[in-house]
ROSE-4610 file (N, C-alpha, C; in Angstrom, 1 decimal, always signed):
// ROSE-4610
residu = [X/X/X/X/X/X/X/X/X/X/X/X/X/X/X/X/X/X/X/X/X/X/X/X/X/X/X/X/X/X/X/X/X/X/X/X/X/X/X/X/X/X/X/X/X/X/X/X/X/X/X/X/X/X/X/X/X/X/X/X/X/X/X/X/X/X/X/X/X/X/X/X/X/X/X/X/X/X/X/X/X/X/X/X/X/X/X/X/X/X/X/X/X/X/X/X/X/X/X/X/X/X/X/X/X/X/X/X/X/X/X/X/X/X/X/X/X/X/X/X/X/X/X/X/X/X/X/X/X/X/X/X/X/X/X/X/X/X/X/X/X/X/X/X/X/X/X/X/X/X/X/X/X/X/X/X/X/X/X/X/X/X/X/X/X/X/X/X/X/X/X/X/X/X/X/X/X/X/X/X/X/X/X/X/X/X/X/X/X/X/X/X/X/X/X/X/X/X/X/X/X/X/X/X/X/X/X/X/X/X/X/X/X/X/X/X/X/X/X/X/X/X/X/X/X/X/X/X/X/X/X/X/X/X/X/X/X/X/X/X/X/X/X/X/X/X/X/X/X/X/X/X/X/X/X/X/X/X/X/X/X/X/X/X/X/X/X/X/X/X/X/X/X/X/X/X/X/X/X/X/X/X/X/X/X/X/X/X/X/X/X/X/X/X/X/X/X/X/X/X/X/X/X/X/X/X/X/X/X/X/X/X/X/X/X/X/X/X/X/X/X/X/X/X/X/X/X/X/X/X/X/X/X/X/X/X/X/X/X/X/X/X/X/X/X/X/X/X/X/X/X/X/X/X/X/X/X/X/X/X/X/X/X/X/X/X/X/X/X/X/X/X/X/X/X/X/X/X/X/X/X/X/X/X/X/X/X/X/X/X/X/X/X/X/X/X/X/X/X/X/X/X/X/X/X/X/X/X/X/X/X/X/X/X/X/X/X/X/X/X/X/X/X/X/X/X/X/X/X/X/X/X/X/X/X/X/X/X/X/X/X/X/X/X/X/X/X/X/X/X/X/X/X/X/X/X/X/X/X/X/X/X/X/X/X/X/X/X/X/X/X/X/X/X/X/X/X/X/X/X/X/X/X/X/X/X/X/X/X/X/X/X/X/X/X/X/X/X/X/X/X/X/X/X/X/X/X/X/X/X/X/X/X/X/X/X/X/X/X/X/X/X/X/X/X/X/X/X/X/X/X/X/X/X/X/X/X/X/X/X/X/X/X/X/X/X/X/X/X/X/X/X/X/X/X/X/X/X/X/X/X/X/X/X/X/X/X/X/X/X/X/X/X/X/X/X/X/X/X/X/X/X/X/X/X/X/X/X/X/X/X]
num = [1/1/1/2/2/2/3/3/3/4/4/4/5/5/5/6/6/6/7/7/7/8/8/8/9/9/9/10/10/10/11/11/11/12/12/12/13/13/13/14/14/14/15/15/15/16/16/16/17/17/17/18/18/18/19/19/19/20/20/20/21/21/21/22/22/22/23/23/23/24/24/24/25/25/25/26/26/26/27/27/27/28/28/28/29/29/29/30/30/30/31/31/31/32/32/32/33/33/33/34/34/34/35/35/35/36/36/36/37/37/37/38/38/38/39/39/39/40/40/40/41/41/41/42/42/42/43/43/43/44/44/44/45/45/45/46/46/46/47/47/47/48/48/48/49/49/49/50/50/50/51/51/51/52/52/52/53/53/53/54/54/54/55/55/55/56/56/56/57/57/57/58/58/58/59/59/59/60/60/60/61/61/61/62/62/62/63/63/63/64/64/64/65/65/65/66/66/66/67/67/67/68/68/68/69/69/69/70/70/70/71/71/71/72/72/72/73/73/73/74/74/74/75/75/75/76/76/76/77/77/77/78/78/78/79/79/79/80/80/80/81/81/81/82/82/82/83/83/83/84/84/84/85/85/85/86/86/86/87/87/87/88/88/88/89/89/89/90/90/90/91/91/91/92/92/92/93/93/93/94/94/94/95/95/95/96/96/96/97/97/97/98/98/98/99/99/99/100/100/100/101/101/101/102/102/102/103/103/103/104/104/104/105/105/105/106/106/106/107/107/107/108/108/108/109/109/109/110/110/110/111/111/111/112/112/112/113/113/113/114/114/114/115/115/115/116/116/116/117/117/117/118/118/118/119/119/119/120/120/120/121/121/121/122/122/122/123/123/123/124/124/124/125/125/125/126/126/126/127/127/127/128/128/128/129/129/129/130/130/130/131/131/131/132/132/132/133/133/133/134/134/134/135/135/135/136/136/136/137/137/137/138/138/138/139/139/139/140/140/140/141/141/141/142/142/142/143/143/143/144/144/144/145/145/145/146/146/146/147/147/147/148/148/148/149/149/149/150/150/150/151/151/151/152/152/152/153/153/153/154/154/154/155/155/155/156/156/156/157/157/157/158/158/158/159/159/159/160/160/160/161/161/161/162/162/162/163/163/163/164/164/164/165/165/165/166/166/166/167/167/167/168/168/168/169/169/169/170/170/170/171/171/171/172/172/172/173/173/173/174/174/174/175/175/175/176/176/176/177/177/177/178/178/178/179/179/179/180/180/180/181/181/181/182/182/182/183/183/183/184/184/184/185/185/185/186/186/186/187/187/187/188/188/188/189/189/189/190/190/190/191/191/191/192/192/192/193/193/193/194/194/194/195/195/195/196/196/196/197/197/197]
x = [+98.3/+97.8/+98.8/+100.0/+100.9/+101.2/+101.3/+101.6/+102.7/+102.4/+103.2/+104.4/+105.3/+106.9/+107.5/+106.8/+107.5/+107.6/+106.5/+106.7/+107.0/+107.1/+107.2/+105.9/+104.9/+103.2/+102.9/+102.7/+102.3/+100.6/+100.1/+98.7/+98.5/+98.1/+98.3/+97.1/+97.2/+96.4/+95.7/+94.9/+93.4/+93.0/+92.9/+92.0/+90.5/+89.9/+88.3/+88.4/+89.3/+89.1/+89.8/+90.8/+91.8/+91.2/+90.2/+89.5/+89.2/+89.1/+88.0/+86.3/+85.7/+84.7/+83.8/+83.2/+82.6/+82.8/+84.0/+84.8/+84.6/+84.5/+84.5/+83.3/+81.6/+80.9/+80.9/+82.0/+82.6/+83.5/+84.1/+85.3/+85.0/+83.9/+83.2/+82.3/+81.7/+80.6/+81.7/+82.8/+83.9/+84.3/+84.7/+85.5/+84.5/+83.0/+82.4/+82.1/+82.0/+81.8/+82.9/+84.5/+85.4/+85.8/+85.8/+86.6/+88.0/+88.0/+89.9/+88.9/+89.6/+89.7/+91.1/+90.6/+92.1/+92.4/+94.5/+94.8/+94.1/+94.0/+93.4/+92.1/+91.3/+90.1/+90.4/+91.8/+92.2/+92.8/+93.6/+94.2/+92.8/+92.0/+90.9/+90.2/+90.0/+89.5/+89.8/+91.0/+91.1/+90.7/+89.0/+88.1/+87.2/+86.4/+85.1/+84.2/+84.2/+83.5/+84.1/+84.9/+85.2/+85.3/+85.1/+84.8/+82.9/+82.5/+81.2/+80.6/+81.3/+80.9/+81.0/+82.5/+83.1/+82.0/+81.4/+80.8/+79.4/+78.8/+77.6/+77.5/+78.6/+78.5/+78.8/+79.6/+79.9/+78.2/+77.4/+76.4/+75.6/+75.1/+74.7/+74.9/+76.5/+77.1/+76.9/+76.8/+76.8/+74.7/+74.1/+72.9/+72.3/+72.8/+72.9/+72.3/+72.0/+71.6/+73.0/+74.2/+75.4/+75.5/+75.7/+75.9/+77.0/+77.6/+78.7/+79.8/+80.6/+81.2/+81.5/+80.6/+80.8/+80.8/+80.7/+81.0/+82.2/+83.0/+84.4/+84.9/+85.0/+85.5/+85.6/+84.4/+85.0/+86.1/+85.9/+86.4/+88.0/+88.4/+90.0/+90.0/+89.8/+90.2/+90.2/+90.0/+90.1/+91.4/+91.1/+92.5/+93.3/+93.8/+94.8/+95.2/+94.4/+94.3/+95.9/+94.6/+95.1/+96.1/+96.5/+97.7/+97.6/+96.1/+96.0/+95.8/+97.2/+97.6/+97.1/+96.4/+95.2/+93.9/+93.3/+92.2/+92.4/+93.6/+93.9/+93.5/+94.7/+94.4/+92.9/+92.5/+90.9/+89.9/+90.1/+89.2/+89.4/+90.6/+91.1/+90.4/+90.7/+90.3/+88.2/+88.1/+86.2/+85.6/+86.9/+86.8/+86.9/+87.8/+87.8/+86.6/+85.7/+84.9/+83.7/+83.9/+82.7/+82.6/+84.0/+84.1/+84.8/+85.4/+85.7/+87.1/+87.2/+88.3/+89.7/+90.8/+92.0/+92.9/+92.2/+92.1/+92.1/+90.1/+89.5/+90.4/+91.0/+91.4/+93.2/+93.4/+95.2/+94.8/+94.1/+93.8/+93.6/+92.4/+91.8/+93.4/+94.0/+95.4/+96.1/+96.6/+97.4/+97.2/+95.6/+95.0/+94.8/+94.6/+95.0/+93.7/+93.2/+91.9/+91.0/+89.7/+89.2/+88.8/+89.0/+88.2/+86.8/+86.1/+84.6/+84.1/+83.3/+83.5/+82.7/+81.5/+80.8/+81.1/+82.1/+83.6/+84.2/+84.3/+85.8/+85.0/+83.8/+83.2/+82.6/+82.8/+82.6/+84.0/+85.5/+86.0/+86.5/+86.8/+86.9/+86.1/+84.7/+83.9/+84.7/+84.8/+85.3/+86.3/+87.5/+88.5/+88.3/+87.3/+87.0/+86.1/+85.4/+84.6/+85.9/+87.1/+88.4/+89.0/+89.4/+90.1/+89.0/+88.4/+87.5/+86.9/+87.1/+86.4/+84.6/+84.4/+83.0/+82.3/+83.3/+83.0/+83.2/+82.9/+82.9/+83.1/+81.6/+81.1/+80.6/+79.8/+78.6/+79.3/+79.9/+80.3/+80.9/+81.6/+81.7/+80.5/+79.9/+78.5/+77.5/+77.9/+77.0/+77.6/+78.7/+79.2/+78.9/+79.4/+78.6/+77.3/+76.4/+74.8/+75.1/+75.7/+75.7/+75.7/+76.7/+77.6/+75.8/+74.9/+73.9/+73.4/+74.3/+74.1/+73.3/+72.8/+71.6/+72.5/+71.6/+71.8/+72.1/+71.1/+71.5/+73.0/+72.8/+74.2/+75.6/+75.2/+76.4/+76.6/+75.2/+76.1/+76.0/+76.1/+76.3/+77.9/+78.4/+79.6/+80.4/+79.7/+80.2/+80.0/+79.6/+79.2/+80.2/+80.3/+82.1/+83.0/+83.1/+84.5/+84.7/+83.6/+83.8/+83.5/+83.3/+83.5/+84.8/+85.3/+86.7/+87.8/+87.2/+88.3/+88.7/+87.5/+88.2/+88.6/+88.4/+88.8/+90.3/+90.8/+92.1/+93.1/+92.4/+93.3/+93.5/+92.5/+92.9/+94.0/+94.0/+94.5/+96.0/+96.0/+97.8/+98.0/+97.2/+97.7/+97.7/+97.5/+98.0/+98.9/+99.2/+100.4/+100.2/+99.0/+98.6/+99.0/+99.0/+99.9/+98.9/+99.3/+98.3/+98.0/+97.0/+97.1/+97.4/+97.6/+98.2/+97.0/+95.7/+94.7/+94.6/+95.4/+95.3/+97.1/+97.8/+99.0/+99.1/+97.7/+98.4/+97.8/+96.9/+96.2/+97.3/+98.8/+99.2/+99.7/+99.7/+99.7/+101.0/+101.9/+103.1/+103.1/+103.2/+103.4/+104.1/+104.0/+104.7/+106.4/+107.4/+108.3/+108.3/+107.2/+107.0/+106.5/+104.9/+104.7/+105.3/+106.3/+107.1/+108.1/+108.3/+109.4/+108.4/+106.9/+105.8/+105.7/+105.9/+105.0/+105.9]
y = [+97.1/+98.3/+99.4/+99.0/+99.7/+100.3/+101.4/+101.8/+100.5/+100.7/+99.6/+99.7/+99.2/+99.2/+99.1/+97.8/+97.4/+98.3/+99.1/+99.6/+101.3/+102.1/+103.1/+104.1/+103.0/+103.9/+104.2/+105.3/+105.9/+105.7/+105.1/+104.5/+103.0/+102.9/+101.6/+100.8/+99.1/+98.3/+97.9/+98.2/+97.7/+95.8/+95.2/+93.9/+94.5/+93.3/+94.1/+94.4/+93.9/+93.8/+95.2/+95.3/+96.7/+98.1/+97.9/+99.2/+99.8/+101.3/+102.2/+101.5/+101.6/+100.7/+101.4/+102.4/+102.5/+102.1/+101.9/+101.0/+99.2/+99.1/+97.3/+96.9/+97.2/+96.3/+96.2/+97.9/+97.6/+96.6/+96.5/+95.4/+94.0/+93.9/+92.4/+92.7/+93.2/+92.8/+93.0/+93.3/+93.1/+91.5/+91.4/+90.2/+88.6/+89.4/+88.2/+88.1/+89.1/+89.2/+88.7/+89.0/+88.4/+87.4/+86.8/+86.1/+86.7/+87.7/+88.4/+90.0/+90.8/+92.0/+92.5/+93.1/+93.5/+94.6/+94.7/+95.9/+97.4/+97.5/+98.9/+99.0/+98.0/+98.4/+98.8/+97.8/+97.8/+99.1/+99.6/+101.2/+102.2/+102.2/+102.9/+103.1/+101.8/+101.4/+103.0/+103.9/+104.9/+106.3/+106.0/+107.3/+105.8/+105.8/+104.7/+105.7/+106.4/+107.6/+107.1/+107.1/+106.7/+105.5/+104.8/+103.2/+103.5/+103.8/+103.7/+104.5/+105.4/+106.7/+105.4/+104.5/+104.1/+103.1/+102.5/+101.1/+101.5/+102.4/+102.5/+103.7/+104.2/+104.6/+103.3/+102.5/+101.2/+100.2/+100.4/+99.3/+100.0/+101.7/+102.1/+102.0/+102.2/+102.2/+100.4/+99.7/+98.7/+98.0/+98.9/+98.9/+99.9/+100.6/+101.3/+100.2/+101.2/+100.9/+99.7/+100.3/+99.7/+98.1/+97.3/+96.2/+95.7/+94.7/+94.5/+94.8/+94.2/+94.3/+95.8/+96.7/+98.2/+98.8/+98.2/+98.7/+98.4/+96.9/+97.4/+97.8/+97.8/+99.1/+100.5/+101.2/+102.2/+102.0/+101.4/+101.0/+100.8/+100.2/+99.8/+100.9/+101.5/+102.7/+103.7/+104.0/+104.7/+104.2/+102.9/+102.3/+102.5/+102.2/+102.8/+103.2/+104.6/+106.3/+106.7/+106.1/+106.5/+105.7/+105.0/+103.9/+103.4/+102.5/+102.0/+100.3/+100.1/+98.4/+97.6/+98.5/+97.2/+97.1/+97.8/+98.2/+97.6/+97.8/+96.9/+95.4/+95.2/+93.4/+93.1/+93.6/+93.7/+92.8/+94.1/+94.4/+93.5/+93.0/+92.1/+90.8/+90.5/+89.3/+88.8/+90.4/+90.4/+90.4/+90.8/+90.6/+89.2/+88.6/+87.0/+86.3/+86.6/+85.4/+86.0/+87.5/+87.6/+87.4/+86.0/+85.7/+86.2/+87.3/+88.5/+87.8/+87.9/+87.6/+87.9/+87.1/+87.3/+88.9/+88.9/+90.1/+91.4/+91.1/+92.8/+93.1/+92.0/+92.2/+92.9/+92.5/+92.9/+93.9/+94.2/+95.6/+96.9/+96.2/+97.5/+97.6/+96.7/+96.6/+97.5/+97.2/+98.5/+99.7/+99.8/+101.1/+101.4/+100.3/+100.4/+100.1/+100.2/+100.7/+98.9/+98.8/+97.4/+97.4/+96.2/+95.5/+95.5/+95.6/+95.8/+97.0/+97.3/+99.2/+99.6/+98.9/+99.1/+99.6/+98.7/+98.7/+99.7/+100.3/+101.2/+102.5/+102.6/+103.6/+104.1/+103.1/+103.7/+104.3/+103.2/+103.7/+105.0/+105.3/+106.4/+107.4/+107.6/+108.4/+108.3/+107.6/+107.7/+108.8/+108.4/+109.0/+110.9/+110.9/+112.3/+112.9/+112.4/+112.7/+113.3/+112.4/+112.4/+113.7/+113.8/+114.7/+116.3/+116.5/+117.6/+118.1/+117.1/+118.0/+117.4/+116.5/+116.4/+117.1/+118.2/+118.8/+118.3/+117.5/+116.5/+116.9/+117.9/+118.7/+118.0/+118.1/+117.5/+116.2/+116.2/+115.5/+114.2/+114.1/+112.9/+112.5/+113.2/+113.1/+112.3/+112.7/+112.2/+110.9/+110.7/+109.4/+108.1/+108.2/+107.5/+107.6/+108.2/+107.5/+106.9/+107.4/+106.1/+105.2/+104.3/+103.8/+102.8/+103.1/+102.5/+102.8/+103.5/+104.3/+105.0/+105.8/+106.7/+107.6/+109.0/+110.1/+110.0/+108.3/+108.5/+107.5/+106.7/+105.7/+106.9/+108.0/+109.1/+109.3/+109.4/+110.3/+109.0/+107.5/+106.5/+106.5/+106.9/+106.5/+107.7/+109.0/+109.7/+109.4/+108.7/+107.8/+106.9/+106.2/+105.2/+105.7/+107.2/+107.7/+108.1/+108.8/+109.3/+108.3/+107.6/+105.8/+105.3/+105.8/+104.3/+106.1/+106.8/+107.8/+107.9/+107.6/+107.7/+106.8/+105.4/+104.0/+104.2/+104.8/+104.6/+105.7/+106.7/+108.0/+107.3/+106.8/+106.1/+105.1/+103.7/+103.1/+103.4/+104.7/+105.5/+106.1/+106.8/+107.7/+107.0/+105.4/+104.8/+103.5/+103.6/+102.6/+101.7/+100.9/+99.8/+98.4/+97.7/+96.9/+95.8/+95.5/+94.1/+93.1/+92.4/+91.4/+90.1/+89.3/+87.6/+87.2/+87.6/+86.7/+87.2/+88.0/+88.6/+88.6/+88.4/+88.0/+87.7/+86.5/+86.5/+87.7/+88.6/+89.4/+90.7/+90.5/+91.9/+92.3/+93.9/+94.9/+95.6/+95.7/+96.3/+97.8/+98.8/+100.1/+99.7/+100.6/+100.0/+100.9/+100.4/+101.1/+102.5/+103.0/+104.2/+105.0/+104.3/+105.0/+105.1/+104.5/+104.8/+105.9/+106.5/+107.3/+108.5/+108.4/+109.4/+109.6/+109.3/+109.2/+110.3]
z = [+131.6/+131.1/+130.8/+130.3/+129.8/+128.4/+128.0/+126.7/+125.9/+124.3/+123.7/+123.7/+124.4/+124.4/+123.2/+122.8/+121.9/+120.1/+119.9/+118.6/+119.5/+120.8/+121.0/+121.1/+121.3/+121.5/+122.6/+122.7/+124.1/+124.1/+123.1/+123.2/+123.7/+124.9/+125.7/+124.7/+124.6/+124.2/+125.1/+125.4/+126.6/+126.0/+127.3/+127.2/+127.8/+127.7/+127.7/+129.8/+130.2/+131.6/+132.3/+131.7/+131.6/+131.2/+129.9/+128.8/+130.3/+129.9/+130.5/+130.8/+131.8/+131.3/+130.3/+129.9/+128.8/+127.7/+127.3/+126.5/+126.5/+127.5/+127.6/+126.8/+126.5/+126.0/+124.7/+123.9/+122.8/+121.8/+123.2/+123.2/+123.0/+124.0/+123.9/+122.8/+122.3/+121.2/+119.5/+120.0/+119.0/+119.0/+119.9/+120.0/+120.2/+120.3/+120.4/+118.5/+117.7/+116.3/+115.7/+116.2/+115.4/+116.0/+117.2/+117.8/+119.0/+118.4/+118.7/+119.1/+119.7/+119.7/+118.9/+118.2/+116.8/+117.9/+117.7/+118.0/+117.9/+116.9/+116.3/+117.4/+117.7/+118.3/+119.9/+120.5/+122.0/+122.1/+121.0/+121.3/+121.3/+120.5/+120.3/+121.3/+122.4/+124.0/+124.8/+124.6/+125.5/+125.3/+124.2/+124.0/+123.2/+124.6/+124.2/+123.0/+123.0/+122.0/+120.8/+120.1/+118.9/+118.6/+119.7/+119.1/+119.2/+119.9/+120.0/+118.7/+118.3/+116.7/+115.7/+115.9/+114.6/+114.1/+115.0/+115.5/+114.8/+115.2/+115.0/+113.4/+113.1/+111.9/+110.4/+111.1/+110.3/+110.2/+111.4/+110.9/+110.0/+110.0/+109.3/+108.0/+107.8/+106.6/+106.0/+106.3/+105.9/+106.0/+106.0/+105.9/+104.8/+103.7/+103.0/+102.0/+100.5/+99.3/+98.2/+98.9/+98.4/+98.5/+97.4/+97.5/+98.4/+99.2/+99.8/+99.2/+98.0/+97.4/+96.8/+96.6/+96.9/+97.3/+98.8/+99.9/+100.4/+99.8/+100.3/+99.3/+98.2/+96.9/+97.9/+98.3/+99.3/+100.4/+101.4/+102.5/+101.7/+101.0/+100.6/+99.5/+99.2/+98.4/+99.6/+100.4/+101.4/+102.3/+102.6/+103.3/+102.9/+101.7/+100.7/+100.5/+100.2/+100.2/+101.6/+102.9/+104.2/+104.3/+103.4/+103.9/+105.5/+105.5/+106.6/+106.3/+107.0/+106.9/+107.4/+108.9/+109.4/+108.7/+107.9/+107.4/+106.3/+105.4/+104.6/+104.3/+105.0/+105.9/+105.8/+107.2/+107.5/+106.1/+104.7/+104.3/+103.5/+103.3/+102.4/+102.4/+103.8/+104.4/+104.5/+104.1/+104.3/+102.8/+101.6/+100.4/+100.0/+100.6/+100.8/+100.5/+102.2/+102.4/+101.7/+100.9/+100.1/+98.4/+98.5/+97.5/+96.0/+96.6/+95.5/+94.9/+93.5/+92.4/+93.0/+92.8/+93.3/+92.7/+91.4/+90.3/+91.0/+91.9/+92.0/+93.4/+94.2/+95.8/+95.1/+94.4/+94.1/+93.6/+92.5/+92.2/+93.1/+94.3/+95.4/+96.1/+96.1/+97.2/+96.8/+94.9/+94.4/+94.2/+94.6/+94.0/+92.9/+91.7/+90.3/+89.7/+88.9/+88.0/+88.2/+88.3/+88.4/+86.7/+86.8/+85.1/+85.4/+86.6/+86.4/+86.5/+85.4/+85.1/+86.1/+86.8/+87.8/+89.1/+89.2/+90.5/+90.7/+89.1/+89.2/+89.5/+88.8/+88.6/+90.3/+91.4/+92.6/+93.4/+92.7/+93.4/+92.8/+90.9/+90.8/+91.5/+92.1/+93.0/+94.2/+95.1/+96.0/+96.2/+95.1/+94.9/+94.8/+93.8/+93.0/+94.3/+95.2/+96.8/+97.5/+97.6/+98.6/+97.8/+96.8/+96.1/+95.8/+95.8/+96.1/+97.1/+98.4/+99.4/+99.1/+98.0/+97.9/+96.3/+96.2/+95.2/+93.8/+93.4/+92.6/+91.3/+90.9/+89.9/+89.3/+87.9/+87.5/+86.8/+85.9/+85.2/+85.8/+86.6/+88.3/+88.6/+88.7/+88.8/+88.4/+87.0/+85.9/+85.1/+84.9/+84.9/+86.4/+87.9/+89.0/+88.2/+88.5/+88.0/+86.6/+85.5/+84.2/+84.6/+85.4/+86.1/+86.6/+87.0/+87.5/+89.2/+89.6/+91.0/+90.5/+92.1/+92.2/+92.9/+93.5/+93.8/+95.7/+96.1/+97.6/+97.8/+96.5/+96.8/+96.9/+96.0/+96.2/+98.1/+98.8/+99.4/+100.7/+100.0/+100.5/+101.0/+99.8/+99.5/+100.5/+100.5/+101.6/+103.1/+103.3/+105.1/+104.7/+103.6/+104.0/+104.4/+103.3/+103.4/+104.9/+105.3/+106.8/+107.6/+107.7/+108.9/+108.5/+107.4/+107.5/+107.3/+107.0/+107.5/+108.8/+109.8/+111.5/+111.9/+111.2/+111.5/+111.2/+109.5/+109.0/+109.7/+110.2/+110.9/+112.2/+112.9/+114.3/+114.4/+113.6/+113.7/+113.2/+112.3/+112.1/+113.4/+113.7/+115.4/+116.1/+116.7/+117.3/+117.2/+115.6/+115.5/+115.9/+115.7/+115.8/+115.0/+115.4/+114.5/+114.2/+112.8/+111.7/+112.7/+113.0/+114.0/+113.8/+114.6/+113.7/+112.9/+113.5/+112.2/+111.1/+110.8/+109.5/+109.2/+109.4/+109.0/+107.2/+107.1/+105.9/+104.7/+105.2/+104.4/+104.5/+104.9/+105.6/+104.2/+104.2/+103.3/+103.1/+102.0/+102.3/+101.4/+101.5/+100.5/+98.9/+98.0/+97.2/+96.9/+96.7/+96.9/+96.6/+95.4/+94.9/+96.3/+96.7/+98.0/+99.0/+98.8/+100.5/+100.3/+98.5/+97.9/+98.7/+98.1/+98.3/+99.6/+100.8/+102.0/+102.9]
């Protein structure tokens, strides 16, 4: 139960035996869902509150009007956004088994416009949500519903941004590192963004 030596985190990685215990049935109902408890979730273990917020705002979120696949259109435009490499990976890897084009996954990875206007048209939202404060204005607006959305999928899309905003801020404040089962989904900046950061 030691802080991470090895990258210089003073955010210790909890096993489920180690967590705080309000923390532990998190841990377990994680690790019995993935197999693994991911770093990001074992640093998170030392405020059972934000795993227990993150957890139960993600099943909601993923109980929404949004199709899967536009639900991780949010989720990786937000990782992105936050330049979060485990969330990245993550999402990459859940784009995977939901079948998604080698195309739309390199695209959400570069941040770069999708060829399905449907697609883009949520992550442009997302974006225009992130970049306003919410304040969108009508015209954002009114192209998302062209687009074939509705008025609640809008403020769908605001429940992603704020669940994978406390997921992608946590897992940066604790320097959590990509985990081996996602190794090969790992995410690098692009030289531009590392000029930016």
């Amino acid at each position: 139960m030691s802080a991470d030596v090895m990258s210089g985190s003073p955010f210790t990685e909890y096993s489920i035996e180690s967590a705080p215990p309000a923390a532990r049935r998190f841990l377990t109902a994680t690790r019995d869902h993935l197999g693994y408890v991911p770093a990001g979730m074992a640093r998170m273990a030392a405020s059972p509150q934000i795993i227990d917020g993150f957890l139960k705002l993600n099943a909601i979120f993923e109980n929404t009007g949004l199709d899967p696949v536009a639900r991780e259109v949010v989720v990786m435009t937000v990782a992105t956004r936050n330049r979060c490499h485990i969330c990245v990976a993550m999402h990459t890897a859940r784009l995977a088994s939901l079948g998604a084009s080698a195309e739309l996954i390199a695209a959400l990875r570069d941040a770069q416009p999708l060829a399905d206007p449907r697609l883009d048209a949520i992550r442009l939202f997302a974006l225009r949500v992130l970049d306003t404060a919410g304040d969108v204005g009508d015209q954002a607006l009114r192209e998302f519903l062209a687009a074939g959305y509705t008025t609640q999928n809008a403020l769908e899309v605001v429940l992603g941004i704020g669940t994978y905003t406390m997921s992608t801020l946590a897992n940066r404040l604790t320097g959590a590192p990509v985990d081996d089962q996602l190794a090969a989904y790992a995410w690098e900046l692009s030289s531009a963004d590392v000029e930016d950061a």
